[in-house]
Backbone as CSV, one residue per row, in Angstrom:
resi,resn,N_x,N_y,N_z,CA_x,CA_y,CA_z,C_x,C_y,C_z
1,UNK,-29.451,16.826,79.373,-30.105,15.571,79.022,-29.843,15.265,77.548
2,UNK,-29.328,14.237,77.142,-29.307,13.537,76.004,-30.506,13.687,74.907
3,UNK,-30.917,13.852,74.181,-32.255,13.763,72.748,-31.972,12.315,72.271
4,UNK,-30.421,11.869,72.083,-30.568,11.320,70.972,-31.482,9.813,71.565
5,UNK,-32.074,9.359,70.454,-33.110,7.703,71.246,-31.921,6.630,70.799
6,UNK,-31.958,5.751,71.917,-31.242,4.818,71.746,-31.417,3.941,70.559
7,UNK,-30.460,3.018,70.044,-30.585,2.657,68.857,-30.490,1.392,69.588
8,UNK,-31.610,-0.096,68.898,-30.852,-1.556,69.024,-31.366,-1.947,67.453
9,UNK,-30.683,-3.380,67.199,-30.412,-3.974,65.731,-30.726,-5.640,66.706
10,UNK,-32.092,-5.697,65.848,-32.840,-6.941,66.666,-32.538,-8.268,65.597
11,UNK,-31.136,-9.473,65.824,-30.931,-10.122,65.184,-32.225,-11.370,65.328
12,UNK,-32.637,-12.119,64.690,-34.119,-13.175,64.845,-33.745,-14.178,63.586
13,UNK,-34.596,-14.851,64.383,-34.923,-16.522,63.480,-36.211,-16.015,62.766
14,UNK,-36.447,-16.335,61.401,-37.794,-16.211,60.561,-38.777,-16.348,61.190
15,UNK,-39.144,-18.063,62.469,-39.724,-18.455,63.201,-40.284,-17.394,64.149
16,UNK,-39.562,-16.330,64.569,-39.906,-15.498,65.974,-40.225,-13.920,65.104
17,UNK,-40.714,-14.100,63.455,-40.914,-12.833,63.268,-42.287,-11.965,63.912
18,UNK,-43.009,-12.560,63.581,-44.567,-12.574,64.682,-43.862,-11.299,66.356
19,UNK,-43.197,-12.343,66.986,-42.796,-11.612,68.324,-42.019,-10.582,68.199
20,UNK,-40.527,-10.348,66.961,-40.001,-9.572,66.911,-40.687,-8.589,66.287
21,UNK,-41.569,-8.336,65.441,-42.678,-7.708,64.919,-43.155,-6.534,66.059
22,UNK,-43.775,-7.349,66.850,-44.536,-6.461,68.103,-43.512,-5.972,68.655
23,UNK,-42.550,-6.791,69.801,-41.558,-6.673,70.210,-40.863,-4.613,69.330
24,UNK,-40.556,-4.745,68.743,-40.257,-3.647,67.247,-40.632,-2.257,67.875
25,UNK,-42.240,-2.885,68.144,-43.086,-2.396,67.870,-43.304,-1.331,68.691
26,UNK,-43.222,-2.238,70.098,-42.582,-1.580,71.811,-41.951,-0.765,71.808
27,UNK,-40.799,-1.562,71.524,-39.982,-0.331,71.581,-39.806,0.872,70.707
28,UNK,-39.877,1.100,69.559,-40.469,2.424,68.656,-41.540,3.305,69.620
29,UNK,-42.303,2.499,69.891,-43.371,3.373,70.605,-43.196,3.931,71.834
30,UNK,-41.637,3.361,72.208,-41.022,3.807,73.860,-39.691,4.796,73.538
31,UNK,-39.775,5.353,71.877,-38.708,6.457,71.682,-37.419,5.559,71.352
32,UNK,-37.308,4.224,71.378,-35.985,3.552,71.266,-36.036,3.190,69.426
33,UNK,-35.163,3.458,68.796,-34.647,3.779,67.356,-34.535,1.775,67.044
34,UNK,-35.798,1.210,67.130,-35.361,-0.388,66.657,-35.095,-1.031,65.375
35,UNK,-34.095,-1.407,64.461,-33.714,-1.575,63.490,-34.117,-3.430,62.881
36,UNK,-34.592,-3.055,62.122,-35.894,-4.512,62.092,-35.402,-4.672,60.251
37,UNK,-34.844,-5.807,59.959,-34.615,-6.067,58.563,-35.888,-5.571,57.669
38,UNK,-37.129,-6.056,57.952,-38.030,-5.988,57.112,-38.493,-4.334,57.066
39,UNK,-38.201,-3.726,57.969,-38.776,-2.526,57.525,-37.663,-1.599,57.067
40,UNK,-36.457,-2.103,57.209,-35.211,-0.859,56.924,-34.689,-1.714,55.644
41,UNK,-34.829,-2.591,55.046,-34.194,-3.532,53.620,-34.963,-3.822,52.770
42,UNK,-35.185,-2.615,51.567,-35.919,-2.550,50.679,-35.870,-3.533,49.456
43,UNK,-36.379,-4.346,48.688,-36.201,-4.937,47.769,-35.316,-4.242,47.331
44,UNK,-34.114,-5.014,46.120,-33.108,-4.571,45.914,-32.125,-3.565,46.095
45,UNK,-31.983,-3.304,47.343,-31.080,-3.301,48.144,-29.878,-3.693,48.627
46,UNK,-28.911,-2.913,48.219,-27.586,-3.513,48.560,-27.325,-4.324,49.841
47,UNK,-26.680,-5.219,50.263,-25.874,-5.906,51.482,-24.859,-5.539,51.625
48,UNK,-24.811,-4.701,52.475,-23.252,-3.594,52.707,-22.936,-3.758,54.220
49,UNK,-21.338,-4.149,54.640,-20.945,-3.805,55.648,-20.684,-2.364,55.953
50,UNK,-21.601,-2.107,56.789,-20.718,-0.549,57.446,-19.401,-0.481,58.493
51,UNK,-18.359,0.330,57.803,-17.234,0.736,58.871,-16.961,1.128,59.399
């Protein structure tokens, strides 16, 4: 059996932060690795493509 938790990168409109918020929220709490701008992009913080 696999460990590792699945990873998603939840793209959103400002408008739907409220839902993507909870939404986030779900899934973290269901073991899935959810990647949410506001909690992983610290004030000054680089904007870096990864390769």
């Amino acid at each position: 059996m696999n460990d590792v938790a699945p990873k998603v990168f939840i793209s959103h409109a400002s408008e739907d932060k409220p839902f993507v918020r909870e939404f986030a929220k779900r899934l973290r709490d269901n073991g899935v690795d959810a990647w949410v701008d506001e909690w992983e992009i610290l004030p000054g913080d680089k904007a870096e493509l990864h390769k």
